[in-house]
N, C-alpha and C positions, 0 to 999 in steps of 0.2 A: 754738551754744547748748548749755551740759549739761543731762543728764537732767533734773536737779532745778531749773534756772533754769523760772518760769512765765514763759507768752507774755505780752507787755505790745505790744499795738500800739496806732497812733496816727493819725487822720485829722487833718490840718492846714492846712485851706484858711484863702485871706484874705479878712477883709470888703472885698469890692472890688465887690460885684454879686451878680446871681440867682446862683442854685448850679445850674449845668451838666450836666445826666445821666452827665458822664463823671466829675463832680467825686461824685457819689452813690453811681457804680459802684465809686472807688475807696474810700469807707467802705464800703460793702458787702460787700466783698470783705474789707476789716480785722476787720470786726464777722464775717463766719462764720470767720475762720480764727480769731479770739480767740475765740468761743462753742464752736469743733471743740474747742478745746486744755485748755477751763476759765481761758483767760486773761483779758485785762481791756483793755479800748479804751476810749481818750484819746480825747476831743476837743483838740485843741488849737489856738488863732486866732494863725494868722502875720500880725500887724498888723505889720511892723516899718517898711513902707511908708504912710510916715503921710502921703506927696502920694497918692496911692490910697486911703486910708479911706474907706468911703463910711456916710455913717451911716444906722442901722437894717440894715446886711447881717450883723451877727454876731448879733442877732437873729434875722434871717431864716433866717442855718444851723442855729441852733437849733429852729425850728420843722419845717423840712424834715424834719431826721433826726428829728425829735418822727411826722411824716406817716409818714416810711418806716418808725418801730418800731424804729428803730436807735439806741438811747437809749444815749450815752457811762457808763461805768463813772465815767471821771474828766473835767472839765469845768472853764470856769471857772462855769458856773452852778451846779456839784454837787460843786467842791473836788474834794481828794484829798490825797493824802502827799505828791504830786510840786510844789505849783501855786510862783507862780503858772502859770494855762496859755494870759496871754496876751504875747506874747513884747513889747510895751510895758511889761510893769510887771515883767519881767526885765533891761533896763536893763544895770543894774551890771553883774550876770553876766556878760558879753558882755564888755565893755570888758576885765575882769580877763583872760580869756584875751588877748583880741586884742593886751595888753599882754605876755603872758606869751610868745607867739609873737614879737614883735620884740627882746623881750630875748632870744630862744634865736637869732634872727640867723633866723627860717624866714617871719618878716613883717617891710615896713618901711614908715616912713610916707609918704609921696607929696602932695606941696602943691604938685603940680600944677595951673593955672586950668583953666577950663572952656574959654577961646581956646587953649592951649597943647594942651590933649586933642585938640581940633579939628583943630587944625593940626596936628598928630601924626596922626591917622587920616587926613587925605586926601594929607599930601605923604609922610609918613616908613614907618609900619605901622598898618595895621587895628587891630592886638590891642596891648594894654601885655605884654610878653612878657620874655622872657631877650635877646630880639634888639634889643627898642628900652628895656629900662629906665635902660641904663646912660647914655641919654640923654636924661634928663629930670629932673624936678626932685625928688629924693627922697633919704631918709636913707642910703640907697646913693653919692650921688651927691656929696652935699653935707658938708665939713666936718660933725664931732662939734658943734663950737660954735657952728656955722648952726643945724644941726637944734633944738638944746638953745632958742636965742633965738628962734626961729619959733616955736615948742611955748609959749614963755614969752609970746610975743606975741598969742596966741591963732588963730594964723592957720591960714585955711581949711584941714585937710588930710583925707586918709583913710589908714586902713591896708590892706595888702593883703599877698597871701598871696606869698612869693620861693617858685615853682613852681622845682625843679631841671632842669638840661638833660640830656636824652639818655639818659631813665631810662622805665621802661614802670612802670605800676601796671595792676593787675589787679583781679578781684572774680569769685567765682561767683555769677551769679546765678539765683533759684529757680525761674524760667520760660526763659531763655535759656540758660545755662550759663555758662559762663568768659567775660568780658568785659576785652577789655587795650585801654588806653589809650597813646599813647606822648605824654612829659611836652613835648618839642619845640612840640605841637598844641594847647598849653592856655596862655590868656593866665592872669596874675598878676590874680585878680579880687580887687575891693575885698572887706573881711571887713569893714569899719567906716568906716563913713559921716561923714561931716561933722558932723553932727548929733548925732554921739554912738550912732545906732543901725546896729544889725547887718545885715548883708546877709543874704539869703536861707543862703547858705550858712555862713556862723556859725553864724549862730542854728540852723538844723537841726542841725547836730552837737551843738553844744553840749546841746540843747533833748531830743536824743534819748539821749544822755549820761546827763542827767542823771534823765531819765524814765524810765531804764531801760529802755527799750525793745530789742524783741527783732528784730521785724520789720518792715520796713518793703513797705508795698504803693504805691507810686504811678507815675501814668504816663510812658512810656516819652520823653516829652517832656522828662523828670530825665537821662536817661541820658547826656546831653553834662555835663551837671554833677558828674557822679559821682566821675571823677580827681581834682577840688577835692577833693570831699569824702573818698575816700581819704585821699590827704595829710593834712587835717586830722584825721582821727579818727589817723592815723601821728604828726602832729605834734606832740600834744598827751598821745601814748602813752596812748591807749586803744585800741587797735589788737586788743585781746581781747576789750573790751567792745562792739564794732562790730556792729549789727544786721544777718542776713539780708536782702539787697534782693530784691524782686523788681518790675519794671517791664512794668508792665500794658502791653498793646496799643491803639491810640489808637482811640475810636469817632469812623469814616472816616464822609463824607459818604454818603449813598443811590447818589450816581455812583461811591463809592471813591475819589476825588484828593483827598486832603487830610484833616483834621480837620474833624468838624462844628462849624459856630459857629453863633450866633448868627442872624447873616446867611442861611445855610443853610434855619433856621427860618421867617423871615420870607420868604426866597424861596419856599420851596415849600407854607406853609400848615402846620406843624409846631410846637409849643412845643418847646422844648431846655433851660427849666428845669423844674424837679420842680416848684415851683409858682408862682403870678403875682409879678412884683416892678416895682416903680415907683420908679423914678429919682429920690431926692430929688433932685437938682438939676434936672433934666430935665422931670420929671414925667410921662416917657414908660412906658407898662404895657407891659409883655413876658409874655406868657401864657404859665401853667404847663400841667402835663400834671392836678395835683389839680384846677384850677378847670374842666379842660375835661372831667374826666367819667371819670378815671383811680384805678380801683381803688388804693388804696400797696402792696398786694398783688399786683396784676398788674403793679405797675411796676415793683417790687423784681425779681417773677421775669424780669420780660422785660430788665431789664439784665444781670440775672446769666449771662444766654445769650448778652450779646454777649460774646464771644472765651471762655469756659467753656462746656462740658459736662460730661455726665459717664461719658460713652462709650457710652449707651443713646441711646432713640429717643424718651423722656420727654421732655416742654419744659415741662409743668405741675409747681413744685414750692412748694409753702408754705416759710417762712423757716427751718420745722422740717426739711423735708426737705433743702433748702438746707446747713442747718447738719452733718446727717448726712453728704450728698454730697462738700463741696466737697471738691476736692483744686489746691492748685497744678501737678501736673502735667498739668492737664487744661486748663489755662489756654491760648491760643493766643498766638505770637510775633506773627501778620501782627494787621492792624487786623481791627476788625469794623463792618459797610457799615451806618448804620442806617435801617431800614427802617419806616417809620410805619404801614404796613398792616400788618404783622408785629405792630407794639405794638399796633392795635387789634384785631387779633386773640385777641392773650393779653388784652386788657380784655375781650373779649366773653365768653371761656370762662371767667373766674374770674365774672363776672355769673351766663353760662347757667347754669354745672354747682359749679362749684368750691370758691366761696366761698359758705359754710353759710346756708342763710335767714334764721337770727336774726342776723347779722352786716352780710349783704344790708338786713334789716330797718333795722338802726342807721344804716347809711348815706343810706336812701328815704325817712325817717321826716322828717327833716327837711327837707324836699324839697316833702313836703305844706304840712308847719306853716308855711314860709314860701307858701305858698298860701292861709292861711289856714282850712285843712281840721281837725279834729280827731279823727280819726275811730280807732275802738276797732283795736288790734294786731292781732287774728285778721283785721280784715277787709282792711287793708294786708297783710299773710302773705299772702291768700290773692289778693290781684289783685297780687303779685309771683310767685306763682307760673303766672300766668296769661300775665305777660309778660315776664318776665326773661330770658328764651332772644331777645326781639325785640333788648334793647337791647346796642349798643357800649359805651355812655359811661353815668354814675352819668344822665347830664344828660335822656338820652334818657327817663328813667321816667315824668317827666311826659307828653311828648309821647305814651306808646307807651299810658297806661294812664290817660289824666283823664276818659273816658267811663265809668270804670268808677266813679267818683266823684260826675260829675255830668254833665248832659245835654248834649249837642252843642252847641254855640251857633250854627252856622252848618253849610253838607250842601255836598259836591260836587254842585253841581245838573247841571254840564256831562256829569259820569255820569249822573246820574238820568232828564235828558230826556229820549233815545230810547229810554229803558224804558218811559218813565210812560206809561200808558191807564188807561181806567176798567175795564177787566176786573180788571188789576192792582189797580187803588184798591178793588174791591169782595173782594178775595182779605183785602188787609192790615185792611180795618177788618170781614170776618169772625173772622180771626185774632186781632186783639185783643179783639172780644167773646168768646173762647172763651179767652183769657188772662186776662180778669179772672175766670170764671167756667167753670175747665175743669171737664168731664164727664169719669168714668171712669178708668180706671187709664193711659191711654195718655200718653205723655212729649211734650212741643211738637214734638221734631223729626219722630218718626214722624207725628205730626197735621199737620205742616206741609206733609209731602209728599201725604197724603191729602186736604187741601185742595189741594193744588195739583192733583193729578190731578181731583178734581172741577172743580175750574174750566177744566180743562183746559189746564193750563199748565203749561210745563216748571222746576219747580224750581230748577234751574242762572239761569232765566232772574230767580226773586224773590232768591234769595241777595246779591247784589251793594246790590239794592235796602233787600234786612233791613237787611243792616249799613249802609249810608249811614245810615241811622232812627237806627242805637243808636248809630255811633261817628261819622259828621259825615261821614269818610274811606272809602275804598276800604284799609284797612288794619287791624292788629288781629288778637288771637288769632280759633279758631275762632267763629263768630255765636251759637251756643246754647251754649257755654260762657260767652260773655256774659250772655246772657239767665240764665242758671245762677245767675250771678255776682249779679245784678242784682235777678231774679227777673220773675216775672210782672208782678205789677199798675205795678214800672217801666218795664219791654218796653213794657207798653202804652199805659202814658202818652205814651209815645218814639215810639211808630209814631202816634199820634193826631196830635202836634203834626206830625210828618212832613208825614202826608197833606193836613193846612192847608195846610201850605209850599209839598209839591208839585203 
């Protein structure tokens, strides 16, 4: 890239399904190296597998990166100089090269059936190659004026790329270094489809050609495809215009053998997309990491850690710091193991500490209202601050803090019993006569304990007790910061209906 070219990168998944956290990490990674540089990041929707479309999923990617703050520069829903940027309504584009490749003799067409493939793969070669093309049914193979009357007759064919024998292509790239290929090991893959549409590998060169793009980040699962693509950005001579690759490390299962999927998820009790998606055809829900309680802040940071650092002992970074930090060479070659307690860990510490209370606020607030609660900002502020260090998940805030709102509605009584006596019953409802109507400058906790010792009981022994009264549970911040929280003449209401109960 020269000095003066700007960065232009590009995320380009397919609507095929949820979006994957490896599929997130890899915009991720696009969106801070374009934000490091003052560049500009493309979305761009590789539909060109239209038996794989699944409808409502390019929607769906749109909202993801809507969740993660990763909002495209150029888009097919926000245009741009480059569009279109969904590789179906590119079309034409495609055909002209893949035409312009068999005229230069570096692709040819192939009207081969789908039985004759078949029976090619299991008796003759695996791969369509330099080794088995010259026996099978293509413009290689076949008279000028076969080819010419097939093509006129409309009959099924595809094009594909004539791979040379016996030659190495190379590439540096930005995480690995030097990568060679030798051309012997690479079949003649289709470039153009039957149907008129482009293969995965057209279409990215072409797509990236023409979008100017600079550099390319996706995972290392591309790197067998790469030698094609060589070739073609060489074939088509733009071989100066050719983006930086760099090929992420794959996020490996929690055991490390293989890539995480799906499956993975569902075995072991984990979401593996960014958020909920439902199978129109299916009607099957797959849990996201938003709906179960997942900061887009702590999930942004905690992907960015799988296979990056940044050479310190920091793991907590905002997308600002992020965008400061990042560096490619800090990037890792081997995979990275993903670990679910790790992610709920970074959700607990952007909750506890990290993520600002009016931000926290935005997130809780709604959380009530579907509760049906209404209740004034200062007073949410201030019972998140009471309990925001308790919770993992967004989801947890109800559970950790709805006494603080309203009354228990039911008590661990299986604690309460071999507590309960009348010594005790005559402790708590002194206690709340001196809460509706306390005396003197003295605070509830030191008076609680001075009741206690008057009645001659040990403190430790009513604690347990208090909070069942206010919070239902054996859980919850400290008992008189409740009561703090709460106030008197509610305390006491709380301990009254108690002592009915118990």
């Amino acid at each position: 890239m020269s000095s003066d070219q700007k960065v232009r990168v590009r995320f380009a998944p397919s609507p095929t399904g949820g979006l994957h956290l490896g599929g997130v990490r890899t915009a991720l990674f696009n969106y801070l190296f374009a934000r490091q540089h003052g560049g500009t990041f493309v979305l761009r929707i590789e539909d060109t597998d239209q038996s794989r479309f699944v409808e409502g999923a390019e929607e769906y990617i749109r909202r993801c990166l809507e969740w993660c703050g990763l909002e495209p520069d150029e888009s097919p829903f926000k245009g741009g100089p480059f569009g279109p940027y969904r590789q179906s309504e590119r079309k034409p584009i495609y055909k002209t090269f893949a035409l312009q490749l068999v005229d230069e003799g570096k692709a040819y067409y192939a009207f081969d059936t789908p039985e004759e493939l078949e029976y090619m793969r299991a008796n003759l070669n695996p791969q369509y190659d330099h080794r088995i093309r010259m026996q099978m049914r293509n413009s290689l193979t076949l008279p000028i004026e076969e080819v010419e009357r097939l093509l006129q007759l409309g009959v099924p064919h595809v094009i594909r790329i004539k791979v040379p024998e016996g030659e190495t292509v190379a590439f540096e790239d930005m995480i690995r270094g030097e990568v060679v290929f030798h051309t012997d090991q690479v079949d003649d893959k289709v470039l153009l489809k039957a149907d008129g549409m482009p293969t995965y590998h057209l279409a990215v060169v072409v797509d990236d050609y023409e979008m100017h793009i600079t550099h390319v980040f996706r995972g290392e699962e591309w790197l067998p495809s790469s030698p094609v693509h060589l070739l073609l950005w060489k074939y088509l001579g733009w071989e100066k215009a050719m983006p930086e690759w760099a090929h992420l490390p794959l996020i490996l299962k929690p055991e490390g053998n293989g890539k995480l999927s799906k499956r993975d998820g569902d075995r072991l009790g984990f979401p593996v997309f960014a958020m909920d998606w439902t199978d129109p055809r299916t009607g099957e829900l797959t849990k996201g990491f938003r709906e179960l309680g997942f900061l887009p802040e702590s999930f942004v940071n905690m992907l960015a850690m799988l296979g990056w650092n940044d050479g310190s002992e920091q793991e907590l970074f905002t997308v600002s710091d992020l965008v400061d930090r990042f560096s490619v060479d800090r990037v890792h070659k081997g995979g990275a193991k993903f670990d679910f307690e790790k992610a709920k860990w970074f959700n607990h510490e952007w909750i506890k500490a990290v993520l600002p209370e009016e931000a926290l606020y935005d997130y809780v607030a709604p959380i009530l209202k579907d509760k049906g609660l209404n209740l004034e900002k200062g007073y949410i502020r201030g019972a998140l601050r009471l309990v925001r260090e308790r919770c993992t998940f967004l989801t947890d805030f109800w559970d950790q803090s709805y006494f603080l709102f309203q009354e228990p509605k039911g008590y661990d009584m299986v604690s309460v019993g071999p507590k309960w006596n009348e010594n005790n019953k005559a402790f708590f409802k002194e206690f709340s006569t001196w809460l509706r109507e306390p005396g003197g400058d003295i605070a509830p906790e030191p008076y609680f304990k001075e009741l206690a010792a008057a009645h001659k009981i040990k403190p430790g022994e009513l604690l347990m007790l208090f909070r069942i009264m206010l919070v239902g549970g054996k859980f919850g911040p400290p008992v008189f910061e409740i009561l703090d929280f709460i106030g008197a003449g509610a305390t006491a209401v709380r301990i009254d209906k108690a002592i009915e109960i118990f």
